[in-house]
Structure formats: structure tokens, C-alpha cells
C-alpha positions as CSV (number, residue, x, y, z in Angstrom):
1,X,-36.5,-9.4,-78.1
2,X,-38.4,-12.4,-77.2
3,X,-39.8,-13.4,-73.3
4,X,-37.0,-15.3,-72.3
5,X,-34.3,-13.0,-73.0
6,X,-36.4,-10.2,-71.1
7,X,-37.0,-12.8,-68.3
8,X,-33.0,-13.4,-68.5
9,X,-32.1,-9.8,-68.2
10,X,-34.4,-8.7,-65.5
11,X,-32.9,-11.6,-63.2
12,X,-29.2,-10.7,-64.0
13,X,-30.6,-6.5,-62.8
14,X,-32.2,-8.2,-59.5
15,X,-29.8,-10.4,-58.8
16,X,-26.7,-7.8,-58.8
17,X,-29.0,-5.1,-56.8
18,X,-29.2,-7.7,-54.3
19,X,-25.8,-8.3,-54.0
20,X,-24.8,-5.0,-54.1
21,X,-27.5,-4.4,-51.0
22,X,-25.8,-7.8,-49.0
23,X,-22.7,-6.0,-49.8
24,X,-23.5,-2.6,-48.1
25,X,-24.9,-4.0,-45.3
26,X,-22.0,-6.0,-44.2
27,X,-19.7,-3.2,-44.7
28,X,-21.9,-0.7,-42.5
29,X,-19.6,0.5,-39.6
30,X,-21.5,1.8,-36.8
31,X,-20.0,4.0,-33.9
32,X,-21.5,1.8,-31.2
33,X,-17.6,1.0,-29.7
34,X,-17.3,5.1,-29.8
35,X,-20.1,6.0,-27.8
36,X,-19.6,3.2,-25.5
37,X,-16.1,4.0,-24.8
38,X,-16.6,7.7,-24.9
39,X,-19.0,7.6,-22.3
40,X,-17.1,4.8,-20.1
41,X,-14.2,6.5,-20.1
42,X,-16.2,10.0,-18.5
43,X,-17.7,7.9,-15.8
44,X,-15.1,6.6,-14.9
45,X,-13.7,9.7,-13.7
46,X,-13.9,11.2,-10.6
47,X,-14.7,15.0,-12.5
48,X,-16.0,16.7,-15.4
49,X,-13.9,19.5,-15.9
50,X,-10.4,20.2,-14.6
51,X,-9.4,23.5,-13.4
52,X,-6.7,22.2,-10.5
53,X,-3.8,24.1,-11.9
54,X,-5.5,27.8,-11.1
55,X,-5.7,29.8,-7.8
56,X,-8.6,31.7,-8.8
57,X,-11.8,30.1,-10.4
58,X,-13.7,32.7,-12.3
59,X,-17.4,32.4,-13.9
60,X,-15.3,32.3,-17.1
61,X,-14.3,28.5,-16.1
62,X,-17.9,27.8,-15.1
63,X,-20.2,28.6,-18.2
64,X,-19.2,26.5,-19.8
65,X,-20.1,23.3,-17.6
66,X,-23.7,21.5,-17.4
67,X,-25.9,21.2,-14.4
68,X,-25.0,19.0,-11.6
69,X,-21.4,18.9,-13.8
70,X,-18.1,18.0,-10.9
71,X,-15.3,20.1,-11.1
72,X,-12.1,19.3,-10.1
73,X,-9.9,22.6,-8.3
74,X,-6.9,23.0,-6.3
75,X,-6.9,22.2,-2.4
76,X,-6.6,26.5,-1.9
77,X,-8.8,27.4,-5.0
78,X,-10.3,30.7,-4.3
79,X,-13.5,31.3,-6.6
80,X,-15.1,34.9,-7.3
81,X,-18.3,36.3,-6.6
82,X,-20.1,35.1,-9.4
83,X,-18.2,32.0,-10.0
84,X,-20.1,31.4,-6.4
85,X,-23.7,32.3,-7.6
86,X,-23.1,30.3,-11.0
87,X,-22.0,27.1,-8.5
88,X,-25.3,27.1,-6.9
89,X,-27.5,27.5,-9.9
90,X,-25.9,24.6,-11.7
91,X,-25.4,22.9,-8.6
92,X,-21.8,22.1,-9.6
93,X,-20.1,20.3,-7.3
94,X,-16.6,20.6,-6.1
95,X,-13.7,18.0,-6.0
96,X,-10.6,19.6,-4.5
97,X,-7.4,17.7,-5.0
98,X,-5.5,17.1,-2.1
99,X,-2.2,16.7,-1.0
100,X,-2.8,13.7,1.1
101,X,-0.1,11.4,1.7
102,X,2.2,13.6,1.9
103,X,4.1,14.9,5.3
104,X,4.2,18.1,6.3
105,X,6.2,19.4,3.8
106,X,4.6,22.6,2.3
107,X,7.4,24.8,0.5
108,X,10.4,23.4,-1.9
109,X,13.4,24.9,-3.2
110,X,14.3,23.9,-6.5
111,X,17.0,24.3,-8.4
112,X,19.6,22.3,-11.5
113,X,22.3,22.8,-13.6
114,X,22.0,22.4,-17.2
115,X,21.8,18.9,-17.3
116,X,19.0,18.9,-15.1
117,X,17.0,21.6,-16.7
118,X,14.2,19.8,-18.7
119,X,13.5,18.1,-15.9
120,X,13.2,20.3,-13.5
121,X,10.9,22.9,-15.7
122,X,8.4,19.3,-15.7
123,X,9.2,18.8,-12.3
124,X,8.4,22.5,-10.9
125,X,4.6,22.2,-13.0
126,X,3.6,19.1,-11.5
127,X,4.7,20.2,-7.9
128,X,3.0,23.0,-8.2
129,X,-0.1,21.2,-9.5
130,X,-0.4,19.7,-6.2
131,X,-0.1,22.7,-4.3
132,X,3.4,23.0,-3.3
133,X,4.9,26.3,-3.1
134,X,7.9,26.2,-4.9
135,X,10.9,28.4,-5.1
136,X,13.3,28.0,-8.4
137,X,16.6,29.1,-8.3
138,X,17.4,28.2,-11.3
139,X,19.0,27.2,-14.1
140,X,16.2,29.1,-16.6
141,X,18.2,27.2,-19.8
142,X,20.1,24.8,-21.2
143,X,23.3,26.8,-21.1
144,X,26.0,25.1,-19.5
145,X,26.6,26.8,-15.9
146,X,28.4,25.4,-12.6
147,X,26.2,23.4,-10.7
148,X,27.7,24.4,-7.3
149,X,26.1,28.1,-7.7
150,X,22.6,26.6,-7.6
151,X,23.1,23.8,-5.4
152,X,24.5,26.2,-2.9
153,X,21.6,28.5,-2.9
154,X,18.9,25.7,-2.6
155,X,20.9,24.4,0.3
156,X,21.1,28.2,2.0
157,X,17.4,28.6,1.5
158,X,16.6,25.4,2.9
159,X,19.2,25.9,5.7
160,X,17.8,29.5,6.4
161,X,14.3,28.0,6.4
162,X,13.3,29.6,3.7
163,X,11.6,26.7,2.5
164,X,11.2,23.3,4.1
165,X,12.8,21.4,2.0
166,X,15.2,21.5,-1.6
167,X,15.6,19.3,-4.5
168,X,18.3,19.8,-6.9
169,X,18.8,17.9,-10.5
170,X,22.4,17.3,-11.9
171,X,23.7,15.2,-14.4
172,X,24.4,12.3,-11.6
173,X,23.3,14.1,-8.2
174,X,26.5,13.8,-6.5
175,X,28.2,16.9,-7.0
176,X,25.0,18.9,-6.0
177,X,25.0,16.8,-2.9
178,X,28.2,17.1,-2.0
179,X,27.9,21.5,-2.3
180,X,24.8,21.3,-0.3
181,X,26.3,19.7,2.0
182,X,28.9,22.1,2.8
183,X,26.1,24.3,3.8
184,X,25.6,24.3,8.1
185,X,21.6,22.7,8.6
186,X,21.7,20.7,5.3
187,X,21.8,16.7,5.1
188,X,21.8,16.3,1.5
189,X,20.9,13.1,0.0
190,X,21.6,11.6,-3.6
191,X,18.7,9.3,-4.1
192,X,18.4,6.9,-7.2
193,X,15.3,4.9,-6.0
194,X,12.1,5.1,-4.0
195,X,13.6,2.7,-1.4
196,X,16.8,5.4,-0.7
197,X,14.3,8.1,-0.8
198,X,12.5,7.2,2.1
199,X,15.3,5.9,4.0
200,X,16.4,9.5,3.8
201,X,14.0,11.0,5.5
202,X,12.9,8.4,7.9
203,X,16.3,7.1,8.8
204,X,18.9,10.2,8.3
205,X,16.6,13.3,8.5
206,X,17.2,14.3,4.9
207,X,16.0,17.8,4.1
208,X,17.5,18.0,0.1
209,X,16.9,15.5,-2.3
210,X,19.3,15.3,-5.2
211,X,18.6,13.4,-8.5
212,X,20.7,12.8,-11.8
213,X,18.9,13.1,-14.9
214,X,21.5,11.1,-16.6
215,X,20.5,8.2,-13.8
216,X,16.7,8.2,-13.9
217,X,13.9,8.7,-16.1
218,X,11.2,11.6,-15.1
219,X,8.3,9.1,-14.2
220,X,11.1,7.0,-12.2
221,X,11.8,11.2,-10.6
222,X,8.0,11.5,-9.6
223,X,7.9,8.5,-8.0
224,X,11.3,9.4,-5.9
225,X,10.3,12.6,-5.0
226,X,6.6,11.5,-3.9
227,X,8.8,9.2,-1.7
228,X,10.4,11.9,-0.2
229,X,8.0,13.8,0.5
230,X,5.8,11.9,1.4
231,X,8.3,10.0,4.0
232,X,9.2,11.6,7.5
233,X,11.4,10.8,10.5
234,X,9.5,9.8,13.5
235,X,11.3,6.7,15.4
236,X,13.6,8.3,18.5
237,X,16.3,5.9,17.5
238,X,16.6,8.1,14.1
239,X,16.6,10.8,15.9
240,X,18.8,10.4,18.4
241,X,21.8,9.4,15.3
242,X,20.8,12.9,13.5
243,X,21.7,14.8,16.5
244,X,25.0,12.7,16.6
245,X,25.3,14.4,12.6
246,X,24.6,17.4,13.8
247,X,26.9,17.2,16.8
248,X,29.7,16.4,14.8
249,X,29.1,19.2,12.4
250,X,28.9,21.6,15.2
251,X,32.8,20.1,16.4
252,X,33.9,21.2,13.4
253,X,32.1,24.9,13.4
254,X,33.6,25.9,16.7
255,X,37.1,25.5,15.0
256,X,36.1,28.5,12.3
């Protein structure tokens, strides 16, 4: 094999190891977008470590977290002994989630038919995620059952003060609105939007909310039932007509 043909051959070796080197590098994938968004996305929030949905706070919850870490509990978290001493050596600081924004409203009876099932299992979780104390009175399936027989006892709880105020899921609303109704103390009101919500409460007094799960989606739900609870009657004019209501349905109770 002569010069030339070595010459030849050694270019061809160099000249694919360089391309094959050009080639790597411009198929390199680095994580860079990862990390960044990783860590934007934790400082954005307003907490480390989530622990809202639990009365108690143990040192089990609290190991795990790093100094200085935020964690985020529920407005009448109670927290152990240790769980105390652990909060002051990491210096962990505490984000309690309140309830703001919403009136006075502090226990809820809930209750559905079949039809309204699902959505009231998802709609007892996050009520109770923001501290309500809720009662369920059922359904507990999807068997089919008369909605009167839970619509009535919502309404007698709420009407006995049991709790301060109901919400009751049916197919369309109206027939559980119409039962709670019957009930003496109850203005039950069959709300499809955020604007009839809070005319509810601030206009007629409304103390149970009915809903149709056939009618709404659950986000379009949440943002109802924050409207009603978060609404209240103050103006005298409003008040004055609810005492006209319940006038009239006293009329009508003197007769039985």
C-alpha cells in the first residue's frame, strides 16, 4: 500500500469521527427547561408541604420537611407535642388556610339522591378541606332511592338548627327544593349560577342550596356554592320581605 492510499484512508477515519462528534453534540439534550421549571413552579407557591386536610399534625408529617421548609395546615390544625419541638428546630413555618371570604356560615348539611351522588362525595371532600363541618345524610351509593327522604332531612336539620345551612344535589334541583320547602324555617333555593346564588342569600334569605347534576358541571358547583356561602343578607329592605315569607308561612301554620 503505497503513501497516498494511506494518506486517503486516514482522512476518510478523521473525517467520519468528526462528523460523528458534530453529530452528538447537536443531539445532546440537557435538562436545563427541567430544573428551571421544577424550581419555578415551587417558588411559586405559597408552601412546601401540604398537610391542610388533617386535624392533627404529628412529627410523622414533619420529618420529613427541610429547615426553614412552610407548611401549609388547616385553619383548626392541632399539632402534638413533638410535632411542636420539631417546628422550632427546623424553624418551619406555618401557613394556615383560611376560610376567608366566606360569611358566617360554619356547619352544612348535605345530602342527594342517586343522581347527585358523585357529586356530592367530591363536594363533601373539598368542604371539608376548607374547614366546614359537614353533616351527610346521605345517599352513600348510586342506588336509585327517592330524593324526598333526604331532602326532607337536610331541610329538618337545617330547620332545627342543626346546622346553618343545607345543600342538596338532584338530578335537576327542583324536586329537592320543592320537599325542603315543605319544611316550617326552610327557604330553599334551586340555583343554576353564581348570579342566583347570591341573590339567594342576599335578597330572599336562602338557608338550602339545591343544585342538579344533570344542569351543571362540578367546577361550575364549586363556584355556586362558594357564592352561597360566601353571600349574606344584610340590607333592611331584604329583610323586611323575608319576614313577609315568613309571615305568610306562619298564616298558613295556625290553620293545622
Amino acid at each position: 500500500m503505497n503513501r497516498e492510499k494511506i494518506r486517503s484512508i486516514v482522512k476518510e477515519v478523521l473525517d467520519e469521527t468528526l462528523a460523528i462528534s458534530e453529530s452528538s453534540e447537536t443531539e445532546k439534550v440537557f435538562p436545563e427547561r427541567l430544573i428551571v421549571n421544577s424550581l419555578k413552579e415551587k417558588l411559586a407557591r405559597d408552601y412546601d408541604a401540604d398537610e391542610s386536610e388533617k386535624a392533627l399534625i404529628t412529627e410523622d408529617e414533619l420529618r420529613k420537611l427541610e429547615q426553614g421548609s412552610r407548611l401549609l395546615v388547616s385553619e383548626n390544625a392541632r399539632f402534638t407535642p413533638l410535632a411542636l419541638d420539631i417546628i422550632r428546630e427546623k424553624q418551619i413555618q406555618i401557613i394556615k388556610k383560611s376560610r376567608s371570604g366566606f360569611s358566617q356560615v360554619k356547619s352544612i348539611g348535605l345530602g342527594c339522591d342517586h343522581g347527585g351522588f358523585e357529586y356530592k362525595e367530591k363536594l363533601k371532600s373539598y368542604l371539608v378541606e376548607r374547614g366546614f363541618r359537614v353533616n351527610d345524610f346521605g345517599t352513600d351509593s348510586k342506588e336509585s332511592v327517592d330524593y324526598p327522604d333526604f331532602a326532607h332531612q337536610v331541610a329538618k336539620a337545617v330547620a332545627e338548627g342543626k346546622v346553618d345551612v343545607g345543600i342538596i344535589i338532584d338530578g335537576a334541583g327542583i324536586g329537592s327544593a320543592i320537599t325542603a320547602n315543605k319544611v316550617p324555617g326552610v327557604r330553599a333555593a334551586a340555583c343554576y349560577n353564581v348570579a342566583l346564588a347570591k341573590n339567594a342569600r342576599e335578597h330572599n334569605g336562602a338557608n338550602i342550596l339545591t343544585l342538579g347534576s344533570g344542569q351543571n358541571s362540578f367546577d361550575e358547583i364549586v363556584q355556586i356554592v362558594e357564592a352561597f356561602l360566601s353571600s349574606d343578607i344584610t340590607e333592611e329592605r331584604h329583610k323586611r320581605r323575608v319576614r313577609k315569607i315568613e309571615s305568610i308561612e306562619k298564616q298558613y301554620l295556625s290553620r293545622f
